[in-house]
Structures are given as structure tokens and as C-alpha cells.
KEKE-3310 file (N, C-alpha, C; in steps of 0.2 Angstrom, whole numbers, plus 5000, padded with zeros to 4 digits):
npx = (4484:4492:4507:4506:4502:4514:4525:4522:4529:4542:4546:4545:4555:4565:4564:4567:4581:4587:4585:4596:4606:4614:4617:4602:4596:4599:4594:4579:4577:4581:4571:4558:4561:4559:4545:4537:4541:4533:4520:4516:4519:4509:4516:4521:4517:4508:4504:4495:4501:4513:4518:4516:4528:4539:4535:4542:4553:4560:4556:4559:4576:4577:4574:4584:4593:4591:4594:4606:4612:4610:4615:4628:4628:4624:4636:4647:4643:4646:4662:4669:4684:4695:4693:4695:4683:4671:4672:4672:4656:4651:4654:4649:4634:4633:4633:4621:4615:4620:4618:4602:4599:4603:4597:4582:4585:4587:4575:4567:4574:4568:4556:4553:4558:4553:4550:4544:4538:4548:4553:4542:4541:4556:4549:4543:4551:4559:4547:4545:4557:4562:4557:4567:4576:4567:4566:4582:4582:4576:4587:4594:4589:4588:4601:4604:4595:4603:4616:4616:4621:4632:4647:4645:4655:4663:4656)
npy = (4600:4609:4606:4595:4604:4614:4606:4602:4614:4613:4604:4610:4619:4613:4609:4620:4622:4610:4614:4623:4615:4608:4596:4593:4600:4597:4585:4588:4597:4588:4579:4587:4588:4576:4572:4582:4583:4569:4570:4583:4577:4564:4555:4543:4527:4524:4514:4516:4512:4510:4526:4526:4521:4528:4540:4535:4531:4547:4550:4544:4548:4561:4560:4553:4562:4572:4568:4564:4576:4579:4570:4575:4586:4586:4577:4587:4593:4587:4583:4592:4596:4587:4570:4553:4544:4551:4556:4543:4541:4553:4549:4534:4540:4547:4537:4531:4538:4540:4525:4525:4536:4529:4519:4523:4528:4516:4511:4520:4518:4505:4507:4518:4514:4514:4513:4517:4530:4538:4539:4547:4557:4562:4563:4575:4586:4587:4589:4603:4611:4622:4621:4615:4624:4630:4621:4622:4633:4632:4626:4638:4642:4632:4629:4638:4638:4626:4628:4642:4651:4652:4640:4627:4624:4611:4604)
npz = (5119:5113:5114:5104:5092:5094:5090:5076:5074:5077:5069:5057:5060:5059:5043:5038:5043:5036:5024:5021:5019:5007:4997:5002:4996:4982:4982:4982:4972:4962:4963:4963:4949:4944:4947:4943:4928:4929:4930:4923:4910:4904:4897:4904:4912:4928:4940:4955:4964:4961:4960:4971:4976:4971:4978:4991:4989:4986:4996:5008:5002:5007:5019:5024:5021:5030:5042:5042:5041:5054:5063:5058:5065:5079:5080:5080:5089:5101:5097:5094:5091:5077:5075:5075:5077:5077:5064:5058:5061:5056:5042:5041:5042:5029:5020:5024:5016:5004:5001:5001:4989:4980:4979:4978:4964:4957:4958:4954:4939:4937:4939:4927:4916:4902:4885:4875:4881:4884:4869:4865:4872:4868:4854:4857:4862:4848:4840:4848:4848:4855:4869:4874:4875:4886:4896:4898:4904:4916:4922:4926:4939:4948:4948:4956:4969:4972:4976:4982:4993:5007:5010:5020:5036:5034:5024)
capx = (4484:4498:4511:4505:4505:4522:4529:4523:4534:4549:4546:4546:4559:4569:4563:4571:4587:4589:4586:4600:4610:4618:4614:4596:4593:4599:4590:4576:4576:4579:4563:4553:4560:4557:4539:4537:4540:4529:4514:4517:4519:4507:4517:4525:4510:4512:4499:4495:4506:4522:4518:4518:4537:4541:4536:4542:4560:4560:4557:4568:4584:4577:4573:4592:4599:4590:4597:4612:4612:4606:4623:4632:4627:4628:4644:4651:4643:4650:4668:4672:4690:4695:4693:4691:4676:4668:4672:4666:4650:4648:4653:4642:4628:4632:4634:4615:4611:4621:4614:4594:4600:4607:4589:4578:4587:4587:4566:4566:4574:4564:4547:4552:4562:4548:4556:4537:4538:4554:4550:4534:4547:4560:4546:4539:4556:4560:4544:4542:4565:4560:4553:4574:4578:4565:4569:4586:4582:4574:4593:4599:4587:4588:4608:4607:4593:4605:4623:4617:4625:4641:4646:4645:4660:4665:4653)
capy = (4601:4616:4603:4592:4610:4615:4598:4605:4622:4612:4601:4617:4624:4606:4607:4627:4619:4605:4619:4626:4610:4610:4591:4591:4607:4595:4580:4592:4599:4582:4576:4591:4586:4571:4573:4587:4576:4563:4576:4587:4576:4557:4549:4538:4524:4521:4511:4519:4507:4513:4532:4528:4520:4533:4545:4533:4534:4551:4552:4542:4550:4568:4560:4552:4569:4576:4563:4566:4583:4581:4567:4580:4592:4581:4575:4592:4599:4582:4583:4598:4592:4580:4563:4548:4541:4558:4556:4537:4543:4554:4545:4530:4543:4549:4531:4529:4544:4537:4520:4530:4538:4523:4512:4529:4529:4509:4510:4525:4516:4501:4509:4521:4513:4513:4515:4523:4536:4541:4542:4551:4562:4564:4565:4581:4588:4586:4596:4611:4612:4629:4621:4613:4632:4634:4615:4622:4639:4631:4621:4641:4644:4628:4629:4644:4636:4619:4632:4647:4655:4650:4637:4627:4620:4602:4602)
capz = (5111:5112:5110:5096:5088:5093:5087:5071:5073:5081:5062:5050:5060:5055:5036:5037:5043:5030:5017:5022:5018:5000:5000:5003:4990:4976:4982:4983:4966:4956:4965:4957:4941:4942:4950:4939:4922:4928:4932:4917:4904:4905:4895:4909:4914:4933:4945:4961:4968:4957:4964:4980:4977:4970:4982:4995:4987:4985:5003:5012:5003:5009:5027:5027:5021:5036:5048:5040:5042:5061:5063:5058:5070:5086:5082:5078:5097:5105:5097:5089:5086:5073:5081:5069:5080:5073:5057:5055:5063:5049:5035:5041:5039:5023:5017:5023:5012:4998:4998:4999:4984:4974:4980:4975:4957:4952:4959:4946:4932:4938:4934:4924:4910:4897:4880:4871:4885:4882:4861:4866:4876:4861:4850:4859:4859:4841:4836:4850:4849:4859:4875:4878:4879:4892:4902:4901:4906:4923:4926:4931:4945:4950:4951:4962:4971:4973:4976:4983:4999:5008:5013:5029:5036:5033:5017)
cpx = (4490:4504:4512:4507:4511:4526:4530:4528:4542:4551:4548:4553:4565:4571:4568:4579:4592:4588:4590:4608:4611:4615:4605:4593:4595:4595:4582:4572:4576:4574:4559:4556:4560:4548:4535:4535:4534:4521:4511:4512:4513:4508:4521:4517:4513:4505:4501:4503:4515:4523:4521:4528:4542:4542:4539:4549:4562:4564:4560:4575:4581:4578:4580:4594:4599:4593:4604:4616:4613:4615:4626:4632:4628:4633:4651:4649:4648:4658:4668:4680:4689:4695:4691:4685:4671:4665:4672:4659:4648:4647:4650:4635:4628:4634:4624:4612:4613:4616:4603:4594:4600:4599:4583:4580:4583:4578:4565:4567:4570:4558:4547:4556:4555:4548:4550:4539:4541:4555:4545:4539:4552:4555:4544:4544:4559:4555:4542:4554:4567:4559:4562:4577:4576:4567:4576:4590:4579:4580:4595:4596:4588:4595:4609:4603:4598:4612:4623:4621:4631:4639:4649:4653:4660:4660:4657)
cpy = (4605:4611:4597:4600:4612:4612:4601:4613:4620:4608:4606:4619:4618:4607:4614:4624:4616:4610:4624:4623:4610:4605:4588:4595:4601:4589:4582:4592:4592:4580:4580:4590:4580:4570:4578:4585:4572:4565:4580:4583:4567:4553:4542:4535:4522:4521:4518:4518:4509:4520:4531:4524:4524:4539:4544:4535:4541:4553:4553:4544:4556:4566:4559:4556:4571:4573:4562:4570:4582:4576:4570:4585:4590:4578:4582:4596:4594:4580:4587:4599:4587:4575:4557:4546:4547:4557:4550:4539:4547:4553:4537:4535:4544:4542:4528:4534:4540:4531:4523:4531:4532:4517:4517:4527:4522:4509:4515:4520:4510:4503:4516:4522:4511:4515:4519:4529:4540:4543:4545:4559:4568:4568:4574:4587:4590:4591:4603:4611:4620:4628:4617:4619:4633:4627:4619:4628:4638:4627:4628:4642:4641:4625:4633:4640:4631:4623:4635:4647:4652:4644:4632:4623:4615:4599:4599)
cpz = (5109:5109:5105:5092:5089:5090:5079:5069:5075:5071:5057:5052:5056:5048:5034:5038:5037:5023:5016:5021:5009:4997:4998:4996:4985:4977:4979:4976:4961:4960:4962:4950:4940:4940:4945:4930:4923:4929:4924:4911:4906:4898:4899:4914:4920:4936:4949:4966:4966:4960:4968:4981:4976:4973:4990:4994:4991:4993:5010:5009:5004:5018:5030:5025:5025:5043:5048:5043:5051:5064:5065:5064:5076:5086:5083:5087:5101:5104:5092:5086:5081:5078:5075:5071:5075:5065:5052:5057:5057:5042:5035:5039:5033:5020:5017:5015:5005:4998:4996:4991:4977:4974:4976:4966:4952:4956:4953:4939:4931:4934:4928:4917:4905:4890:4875:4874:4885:4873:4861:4867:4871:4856:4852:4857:4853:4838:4842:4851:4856:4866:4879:4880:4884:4897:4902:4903:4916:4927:4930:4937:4950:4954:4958:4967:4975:4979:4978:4991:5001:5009:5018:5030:5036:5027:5012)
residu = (UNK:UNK:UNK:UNK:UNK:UNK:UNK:UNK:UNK:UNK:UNK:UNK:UNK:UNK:UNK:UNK:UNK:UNK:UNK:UNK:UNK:UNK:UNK:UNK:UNK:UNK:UNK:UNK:UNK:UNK:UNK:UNK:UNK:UNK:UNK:UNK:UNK:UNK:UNK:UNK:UNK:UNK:UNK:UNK:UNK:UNK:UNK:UNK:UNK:UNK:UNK:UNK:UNK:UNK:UNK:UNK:UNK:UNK:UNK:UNK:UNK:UNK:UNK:UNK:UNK:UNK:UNK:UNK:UNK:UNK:UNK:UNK:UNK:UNK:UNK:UNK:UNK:UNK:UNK:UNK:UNK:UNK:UNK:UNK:UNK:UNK:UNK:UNK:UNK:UNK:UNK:UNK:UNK:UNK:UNK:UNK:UNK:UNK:UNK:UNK:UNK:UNK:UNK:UNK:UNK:UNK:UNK:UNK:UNK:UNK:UNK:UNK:UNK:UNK:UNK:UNK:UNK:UNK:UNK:UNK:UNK:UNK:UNK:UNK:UNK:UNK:UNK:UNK:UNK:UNK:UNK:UNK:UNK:UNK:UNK:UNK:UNK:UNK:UNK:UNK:UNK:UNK:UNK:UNK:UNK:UNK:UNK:UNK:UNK:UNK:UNK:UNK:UNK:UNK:UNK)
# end
């Protein structure tokens, strides 16, 4: 049983890694606000079955930014020079992550183009005009969160 348990500490340590990616922070953070939104507020009507796409999305571009991440990292110990091979090797990867990204978005505006929900939305806005001060008081934590520390080489 030791290393099923360790697997999970080899995992965390992973999840620490990728939160150290620039990349993944913003993938991250527009997920909780999407996630966030669709929690909050029940104006957006979604089957079980729309969730689960939705969190399927979500989760495949955090998985390919981790796999991305991880690319990057075995190319960078296997040729730490420029080398074109290298440098299609990572921008194949960041192309998976792009495409994730672009399949994740068009499944969002799929299920969540619902033009009530969006004048429920407005509407809410229009009568509390106070609550865009505090939504656009959560954009600064979430910048630093997205931006903070240095950054890594070949970002």
C-alpha cells in the first residue's frame, strides 16, 4: 500500500510544480471563474451531462498544460542547447495545449450561449452596479496570482 500512497505525493508534488507555470495559473483561474459563475449565480441551466463537459474541458487544457510543462522539462534536460528538434518538440506541445484551449472555449459557448442567462446576468448588474466594483476587484488577486514571481526561462 506504501506506494499507491507515495504515487499520491509524487502527484501533489506535480500539481506544485505546474503552479509554478505561468500558463497553468491562468488556465487555473479562468476555470474558477467560470466554475464560479456557473455555482454562484443559477442562471445558466445545464444537464448533468453539460457539467460533466464542462469539467471535462476544463480539464483536459490544465492536463495538456501539465504535459506541456513536463515536455518542456525533458527536452530542456535532453538538449539544453538550441536544436530545432527541441523546439518542434515544444511547440508541438503547446499546440496540444492551444488546440485543448480552443475545444474547452467553443464546448463553453456551446452550452453556455443562453441569451436569458446573460439578461438575468446584465440584469443583476444594472441593479447591484457595486457588485462590478467587487468582480473587478477579484481581477487584482487573480492577476498576481496569474503574473506573480519571476520568470522561468523560455516562458
Amino acid at each position: 500500500m506504501l506506494p499507491f500512497f507515495r504515487s499520491f505525493v509524487f502527484a501533489f508534488r506535480g500539481l506544485a510544480l505546474c503552479l509554478r507555470e505561468r500558463n497553468f495559473r491562468f488556465h487555473l483561474a479562468l476555470s474558477a471563474y467560470m466554475f464560479g459563475y456557473l455555482t454562484l449565480f443559477d442562471w445558466f441551466r445545464l444537464t448533468r451531462a453539460e457539467w460533466a463537459i464542462l469539467i471535462l474541458a476544463a480539464a483536459a487544457v490544465l492536463s495538456a498544460e501539465a504535459l506541456n510543462t513536463a515536455v518542456e522539462a525533458a527536452v530542456d534536460l535532453a538538449s539544453p542547447d538550441r536544436h530545432p528538434l527541441a523546439a518542434r518538440a515544444k511547440d508541438v506541445a503547446a499546440t496540444a495545449v492551444l488546440r485543448c484551449a480552443v475545444g474547452a472555449v467553443a464546448a463553453g459557448v456551446a452550452l453556455l450561449y443562453q441569451p436569458a442567462a446573460f439578461a438575468a446576468l446584465a440584469g443583476y448588474y444594472r441593479e447591484r452596479p457595486w457588485m462590478l466594483a467587487v468582480l473587478a476587484g477579484t481581477l487584482v488577486p487573480a492577476g498576481l496570482f496569474i503574473f506573480r514571481g519571476k520568470r522561468r526561462k523560455g516562458s
